[in-house]
N, C-alpha and C positions, 0 to 999 in steps of 0.2 A: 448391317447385320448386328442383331444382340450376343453381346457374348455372356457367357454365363459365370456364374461366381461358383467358386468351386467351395466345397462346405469348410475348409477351415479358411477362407478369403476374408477379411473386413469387410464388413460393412460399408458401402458409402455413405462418406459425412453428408448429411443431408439434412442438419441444425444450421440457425442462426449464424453461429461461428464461423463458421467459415470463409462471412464475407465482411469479418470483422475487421481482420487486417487489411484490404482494402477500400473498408469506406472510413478508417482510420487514417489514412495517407490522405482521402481526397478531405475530410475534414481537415488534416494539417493543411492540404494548400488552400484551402478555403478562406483558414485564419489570417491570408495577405488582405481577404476583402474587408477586414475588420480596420474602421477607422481611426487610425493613430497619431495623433500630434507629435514631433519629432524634429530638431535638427535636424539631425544626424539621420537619413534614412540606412537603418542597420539590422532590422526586422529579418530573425534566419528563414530559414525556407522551412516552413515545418511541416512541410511534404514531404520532403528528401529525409529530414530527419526523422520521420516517421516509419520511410519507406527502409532506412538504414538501419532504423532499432527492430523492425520484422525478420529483417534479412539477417541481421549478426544476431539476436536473441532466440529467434525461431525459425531456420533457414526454409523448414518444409511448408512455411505457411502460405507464401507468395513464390508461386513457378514463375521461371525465368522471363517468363513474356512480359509477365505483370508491369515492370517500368515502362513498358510502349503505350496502354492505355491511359496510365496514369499519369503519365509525364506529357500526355495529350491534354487532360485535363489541366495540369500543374502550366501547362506553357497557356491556355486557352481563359484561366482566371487570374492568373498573373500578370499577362503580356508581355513576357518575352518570346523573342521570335519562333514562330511554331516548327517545332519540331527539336528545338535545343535540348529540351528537359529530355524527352524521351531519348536522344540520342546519348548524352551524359551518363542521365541513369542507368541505362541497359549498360554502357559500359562501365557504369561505377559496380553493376551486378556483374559483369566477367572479372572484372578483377577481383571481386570478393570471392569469385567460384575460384580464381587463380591461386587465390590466397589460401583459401579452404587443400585447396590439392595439394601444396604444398609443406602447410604447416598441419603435423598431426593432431593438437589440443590447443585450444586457445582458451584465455582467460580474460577478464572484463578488460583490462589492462590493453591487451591486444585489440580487442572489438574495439577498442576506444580510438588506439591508434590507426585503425583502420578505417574506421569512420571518420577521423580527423583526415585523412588524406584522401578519402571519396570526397568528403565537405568541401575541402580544399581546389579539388580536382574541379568540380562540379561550378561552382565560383566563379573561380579564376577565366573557365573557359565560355563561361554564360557572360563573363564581363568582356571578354576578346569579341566575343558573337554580336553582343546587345549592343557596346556604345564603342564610340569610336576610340583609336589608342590616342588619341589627343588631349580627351577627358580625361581628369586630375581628381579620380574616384580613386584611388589607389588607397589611398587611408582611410576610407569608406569602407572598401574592401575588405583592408585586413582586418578591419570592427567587427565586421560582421562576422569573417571566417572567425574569429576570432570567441563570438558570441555564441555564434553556432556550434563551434566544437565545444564551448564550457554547457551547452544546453542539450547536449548528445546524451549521456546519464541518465536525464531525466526521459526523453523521448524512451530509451531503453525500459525506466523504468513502467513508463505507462504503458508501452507493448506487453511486458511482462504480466503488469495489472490486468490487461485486458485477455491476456491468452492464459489469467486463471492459476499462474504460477505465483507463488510465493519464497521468497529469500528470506531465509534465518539468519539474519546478517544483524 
């Protein structure tokens, strides 16, 4: 059944945009198929961080579901085992709504630390999931957590770039 749009309703978005912010996340996890020479494999997830600077810079952009498809894709061109990301994510997205309920205003400051502890969150338990607790990735680990939360700003700022806003900073 069509419903009808009552005369002072919005419009529906039915621009480009809208699928902006998600094919901004599958290009972040896309960037693990990009060939890297490396020691150290310490490459952040830049899906998750992607998915984290939509959700903390622009929360109405990506509805709640949004980490289950994309964290299908992010486990299926990655290779970790399928179903981790999506599982992660969506919970890294109720704790951001947790947080949202909670706290009445947040500032960059805050988003930061909140994305440092989804990053974290997210990590930690894809490395319980993927390799064994015998492996001696542990300082591999905290490179990368480590990399990741320093490259979280940036990811914020290319969401922002992309969703047309601009900071006077």
């Amino acid at each position: 059944m069509r419903q009808v749009r009552g005369p002072f309703d919005e419009a529906p978005d039915r621009s480009f945009q809208r699928f902006v912010p998600a094919l901004s996340v599958l290009v972040g996890s896309s960037l693990t198929l990009w060939p890297v020479v490396a020691s150290f494999p310490f490459l952040p997830p830049f899906g998750l961080l992607m998915l984290l600077g939509w959700r903390l810079v622009r929360p109405e952009s990506l509805r709640i579901w949004a980490p289950l498809p994309l964290g299908l894709f992010d486990d299926l061109v990655s290779g970790q085992p399928l179903g981790s990301a999506m599982l992660f994510w969506t919970l890294s997205f109720f704790m951001i709504d947790l947080v949202d309920q909670r706290v009445v205003y947040r500032d960059f400051w805050q988003d930061w630390l909140v994305a440092a502890g989804s990053i974290s969150f997210c990590l930690i338990l894809g490395r319980l999931v993927a390799t064994p607790l015998a492996a001696h990735v542990d300082t591999t680990l905290l490179l990368q957590i480590a990399v990741s939360v320093l490259l979280f700003p940036l990811a914020a700022r290319i969401c922002a770039m992309l969703a047309g806003e601009e900071d006077e900073a």
